[in-house]
C-alpha positions as CSV (number, residue, x, y, z in Angstrom):
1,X,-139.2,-30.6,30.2
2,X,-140.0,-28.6,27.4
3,X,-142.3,-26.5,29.6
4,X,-139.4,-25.4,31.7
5,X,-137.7,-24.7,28.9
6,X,-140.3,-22.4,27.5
7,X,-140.0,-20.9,31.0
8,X,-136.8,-20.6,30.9
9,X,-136.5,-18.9,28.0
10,X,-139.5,-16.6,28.7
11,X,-137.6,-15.4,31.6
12,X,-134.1,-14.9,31.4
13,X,-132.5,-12.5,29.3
14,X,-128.5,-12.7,29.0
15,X,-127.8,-10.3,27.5
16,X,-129.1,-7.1,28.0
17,X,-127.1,-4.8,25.8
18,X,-124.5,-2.1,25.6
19,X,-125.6,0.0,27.8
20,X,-127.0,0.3,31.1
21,X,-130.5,-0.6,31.9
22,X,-132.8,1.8,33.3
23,X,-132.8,0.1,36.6
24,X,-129.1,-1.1,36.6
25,X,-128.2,3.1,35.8
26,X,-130.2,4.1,39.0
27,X,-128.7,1.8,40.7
28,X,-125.2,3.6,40.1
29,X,-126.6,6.9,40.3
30,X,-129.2,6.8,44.0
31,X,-126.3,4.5,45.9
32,X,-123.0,5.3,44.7
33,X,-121.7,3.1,47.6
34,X,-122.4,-0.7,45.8
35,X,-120.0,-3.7,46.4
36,X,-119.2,-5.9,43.6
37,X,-116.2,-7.9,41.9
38,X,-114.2,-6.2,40.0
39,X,-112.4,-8.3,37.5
40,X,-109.0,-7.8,35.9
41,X,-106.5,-9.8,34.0
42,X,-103.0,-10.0,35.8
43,X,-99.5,-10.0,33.6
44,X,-99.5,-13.9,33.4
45,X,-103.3,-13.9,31.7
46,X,-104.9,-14.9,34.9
47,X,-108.2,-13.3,36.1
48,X,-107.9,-11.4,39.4
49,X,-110.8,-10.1,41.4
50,X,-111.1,-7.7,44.2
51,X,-114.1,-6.2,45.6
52,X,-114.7,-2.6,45.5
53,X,-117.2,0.0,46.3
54,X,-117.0,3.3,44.4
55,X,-119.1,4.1,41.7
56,X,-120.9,6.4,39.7
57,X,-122.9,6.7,36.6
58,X,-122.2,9.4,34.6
59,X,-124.4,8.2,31.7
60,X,-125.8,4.6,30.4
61,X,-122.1,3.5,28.6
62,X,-119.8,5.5,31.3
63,X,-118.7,4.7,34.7
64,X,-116.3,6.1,37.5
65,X,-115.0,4.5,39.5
66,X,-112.7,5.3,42.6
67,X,-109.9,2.6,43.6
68,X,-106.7,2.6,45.0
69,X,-103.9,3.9,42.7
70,X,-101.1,1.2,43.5
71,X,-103.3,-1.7,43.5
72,X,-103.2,-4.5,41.2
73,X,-106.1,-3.7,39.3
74,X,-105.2,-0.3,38.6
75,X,-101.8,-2.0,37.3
76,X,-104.1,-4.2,35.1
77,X,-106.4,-1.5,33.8
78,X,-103.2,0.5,32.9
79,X,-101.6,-2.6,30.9
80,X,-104.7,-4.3,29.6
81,X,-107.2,-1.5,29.4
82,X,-110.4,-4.3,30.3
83,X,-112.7,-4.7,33.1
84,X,-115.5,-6.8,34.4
85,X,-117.7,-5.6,37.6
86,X,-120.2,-7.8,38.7
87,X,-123.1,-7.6,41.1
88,X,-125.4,-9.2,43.6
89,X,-128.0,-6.8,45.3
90,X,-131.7,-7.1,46.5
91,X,-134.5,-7.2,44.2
92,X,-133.0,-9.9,42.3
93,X,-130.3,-7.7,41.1
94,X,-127.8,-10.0,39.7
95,X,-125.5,-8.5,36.3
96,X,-122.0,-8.4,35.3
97,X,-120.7,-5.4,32.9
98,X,-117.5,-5.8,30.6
99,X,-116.1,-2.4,29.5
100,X,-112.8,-0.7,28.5
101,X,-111.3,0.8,31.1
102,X,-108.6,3.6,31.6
103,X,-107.1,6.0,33.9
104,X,-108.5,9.2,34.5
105,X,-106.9,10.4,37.5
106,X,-104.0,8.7,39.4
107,X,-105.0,10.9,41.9
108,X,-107.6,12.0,43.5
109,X,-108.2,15.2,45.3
110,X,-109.9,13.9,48.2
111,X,-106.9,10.7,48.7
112,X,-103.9,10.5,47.2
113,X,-103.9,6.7,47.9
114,X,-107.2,6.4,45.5
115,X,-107.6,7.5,41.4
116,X,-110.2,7.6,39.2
117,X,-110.9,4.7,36.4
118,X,-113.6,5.5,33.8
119,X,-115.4,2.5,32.7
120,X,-117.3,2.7,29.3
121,X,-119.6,-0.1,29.0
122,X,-119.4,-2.6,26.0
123,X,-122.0,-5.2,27.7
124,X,-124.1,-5.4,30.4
125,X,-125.7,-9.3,31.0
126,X,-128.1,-10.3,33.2
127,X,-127.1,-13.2,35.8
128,X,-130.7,-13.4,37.5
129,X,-131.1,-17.6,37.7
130,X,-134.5,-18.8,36.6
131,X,-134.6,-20.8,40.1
132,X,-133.5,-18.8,42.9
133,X,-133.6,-14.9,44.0
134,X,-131.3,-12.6,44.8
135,X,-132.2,-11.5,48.2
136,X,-129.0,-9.6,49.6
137,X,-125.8,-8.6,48.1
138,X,-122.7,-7.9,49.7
139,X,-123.4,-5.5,52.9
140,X,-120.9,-3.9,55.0
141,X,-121.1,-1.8,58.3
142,X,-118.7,1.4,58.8
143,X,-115.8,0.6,61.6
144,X,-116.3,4.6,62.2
145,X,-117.5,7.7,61.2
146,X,-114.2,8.7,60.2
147,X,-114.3,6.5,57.9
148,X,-117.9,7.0,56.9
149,X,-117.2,10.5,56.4
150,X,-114.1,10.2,53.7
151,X,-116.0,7.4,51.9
152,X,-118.9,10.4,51.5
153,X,-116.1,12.8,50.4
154,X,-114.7,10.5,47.9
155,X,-118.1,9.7,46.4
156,X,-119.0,13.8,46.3
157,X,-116.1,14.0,44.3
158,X,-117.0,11.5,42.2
159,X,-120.5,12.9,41.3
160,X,-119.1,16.1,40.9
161,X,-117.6,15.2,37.8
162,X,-119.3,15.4,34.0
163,X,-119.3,13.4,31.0
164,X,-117.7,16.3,29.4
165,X,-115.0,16.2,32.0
166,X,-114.2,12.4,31.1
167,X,-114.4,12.6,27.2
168,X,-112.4,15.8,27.2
């Protein structure tokens, strides 16, 4: 017992810090198009989640992040001003960053259905388990190339924006 313990404790980090790992910042930055839960809190103090797919790093604390403007986690982020995004990916990729969150566009150029949040990070934890791997994360297929194409659009727009651009 105590040698799985030792293991254990050898092996899994919780917390990794305030800021975006080396890997966990690529991973925003090479693939913009990652699934994960995004987490909310509704007006009765429940936790909401919804999965979404449009990210981008703009440095190691700051994150955009596309979503639809009417939906109920843009209502959260406007009331509350708190996120959670967790993801499951390859690897073993397996975190879950809590950040402040506002508005930064209601609109974007490319959709007016979709608006920008910027996340800036506040903690970034690990949820790797000691005794199993993450081998696949949430996968999707495009229905079309239509589709396919204004996805690409949306994340162009997204990269195409600074740090400066978000701070100022």
């Amino acid at each position: 017992m105590n040698t799985y313990k030792k293991e254990r404790s050898d092996r899994v980090s919780p917390v990794v810090g305030d800021r975006l790992p080396a890997n966990i910042y690529e991973y925003f930055r090479a693939k913009t198009m990652r699934t994960g839960v995004v987490s909310t809190v509704d007006e009765d103090g429940y936790p909401r989640g919804a999965p979404m797919s449009l990210f981008y790093a703009l440095d190691d604390r700051t994150l955009l992040m596309g979503a639809q403007n009417r939906s109920q986690t843009f209502k959260n982020v406007e009331r509350t001003g708190k996120i959670a995004l967790t993801f499951l990916g390859g690897g073993d990729v397996a975190f879950t960053i809590r950040g402040k969150c506002r508005v930064f566009k209601t609109t974007m150029e490319t959709s007016k259905y979709l608006g920008i949040l910027v996340v800036e990070v506040e903690a970034v934890k690990s949820d790797v388990a000691i005794d199993v791997e993450v081998t696949d994360g949430i996968q999707y297929t495009y229905r079309s190339q239509k589709w396919e194409d204004f996805v690409n659009r949306v994340l162009d727009e997204l990269r195409g924006y600074t740090l400066a651009d978000v701070k100022g």
